[in-house]
N, C-alpha and C positions, 0 to 999 in steps of 0.2 A: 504494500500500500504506500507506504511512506518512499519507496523508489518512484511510482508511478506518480507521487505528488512531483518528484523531482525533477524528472522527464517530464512533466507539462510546462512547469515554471521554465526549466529550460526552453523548452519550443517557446511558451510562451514569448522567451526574453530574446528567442531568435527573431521569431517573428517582427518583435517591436523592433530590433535591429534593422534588419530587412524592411521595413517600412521606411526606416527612419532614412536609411541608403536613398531606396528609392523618391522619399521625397526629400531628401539634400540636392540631388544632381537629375540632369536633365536628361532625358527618353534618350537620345543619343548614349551619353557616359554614361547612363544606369544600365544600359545592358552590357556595356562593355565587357568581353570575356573574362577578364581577370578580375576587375568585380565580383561577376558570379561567379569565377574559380574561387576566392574568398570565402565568398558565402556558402556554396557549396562543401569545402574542405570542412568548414565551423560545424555544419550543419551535419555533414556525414560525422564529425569526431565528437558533436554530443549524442547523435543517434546509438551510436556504435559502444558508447559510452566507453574509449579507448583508454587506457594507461597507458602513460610515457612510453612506457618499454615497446608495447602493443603499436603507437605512434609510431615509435622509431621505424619499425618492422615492417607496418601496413601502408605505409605513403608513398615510399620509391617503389613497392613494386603496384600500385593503385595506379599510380601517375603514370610509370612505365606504360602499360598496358590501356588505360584511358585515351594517352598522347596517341599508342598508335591505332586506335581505334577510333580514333577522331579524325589521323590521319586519312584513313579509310573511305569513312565517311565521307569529308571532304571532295578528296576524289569521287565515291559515285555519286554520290548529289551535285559536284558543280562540275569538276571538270569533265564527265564524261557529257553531261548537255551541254554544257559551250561546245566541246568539239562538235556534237550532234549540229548543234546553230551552227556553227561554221560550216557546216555541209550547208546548210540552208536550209535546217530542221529535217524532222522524221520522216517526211513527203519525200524532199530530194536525196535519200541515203537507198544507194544499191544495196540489195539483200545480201552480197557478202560484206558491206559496211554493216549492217545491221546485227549481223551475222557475230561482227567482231564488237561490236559494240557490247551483245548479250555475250559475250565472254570474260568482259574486261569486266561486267558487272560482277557473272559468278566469280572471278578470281576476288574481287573483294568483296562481296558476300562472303566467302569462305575466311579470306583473310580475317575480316572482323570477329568472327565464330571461334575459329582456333586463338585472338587473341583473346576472347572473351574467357572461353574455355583455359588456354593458359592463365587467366589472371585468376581464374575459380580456385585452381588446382594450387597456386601459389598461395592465394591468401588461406587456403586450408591450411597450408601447413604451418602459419603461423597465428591462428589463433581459432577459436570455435568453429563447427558448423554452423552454429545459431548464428553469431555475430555475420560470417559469411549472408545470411539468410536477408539480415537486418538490413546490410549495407545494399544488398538489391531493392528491399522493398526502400529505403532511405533515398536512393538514387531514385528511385518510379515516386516520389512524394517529392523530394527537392525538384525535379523536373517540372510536374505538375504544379507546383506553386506557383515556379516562374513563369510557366504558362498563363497562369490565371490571374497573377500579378501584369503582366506585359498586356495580357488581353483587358485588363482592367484602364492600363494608362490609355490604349489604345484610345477605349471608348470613351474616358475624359477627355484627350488631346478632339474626337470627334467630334464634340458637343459644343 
């Protein structure tokens, strides 16, 4: 009981954080990556409820394994459609362009999976299943806020 008072106050105090961010700096610098990497890092190491040592352990290979799956990302969400634009979209790409197109996507679909997969197998061995478990559902809630946070400035900046 008295853990789960602690764990709210914490969110709670993130929360008022994370607000507080957001309304110091403007819709441009508020989403700024390393902003949210900030917030994000805070946010996973009260979820996680980490000790120092646990710290030390879970961050380089977190980031490791984050970085190049962002990497990834990156690639199939921008650069494989600009090259597509640069053909002059999906209309003018011959089917063995298309062809290679859905290949370059499976090669990083797979990339991302195997880094995801390694980064599981790694944070297993340095501290709980459970805690492993946390930081997924931690990451799919931090996600989601800043969604609904950004989706929120949106529709003030609209109005």
């Amino acid at each position: 009981m008295r853990t789960k008072i602690i764990n709210m106050k914490k969110t709670i105090l993130f929360l008022t954080c994370l607000l507080f961010v957001f309304a110091t700096t403007n819709a441009q610098q508020m989403m700024h990556r390393e902003n949210i990497k900030l917030l994000k890092t805070s946010y996973i190491t009260d979820a996680l409820s980490l000790t120092p040592a646990e710290a030390e352990k879970f961050w380089p290979v977190y980031n490791l394994y984050t970085n190049k799956i962002h990497e990834s990302k990156f690639k199939l969400e921008n650069e494989i459609f600009r090259q597509i634009n640069a053909q002059g979209g999906i209309d003018n790409l011959t089917e063995k362009q298309a062809q290679e197109f859905i290949e370059k996507t499976i090669l990083l679909e797979e990339n991302i999976i195997a880094n995801q997969t390694k980064m599981l197998r790694e944070l297993s061995k340095i501290m709980a299943a459970k805690k492993v478990i946390q930081l997924q559902k931690a990451e799919k809630d931090f996600n989601r806020r800043i969604l609904q946070e950004y989706g929120r400035r949106k529709r003030i900046q609209g109005q």
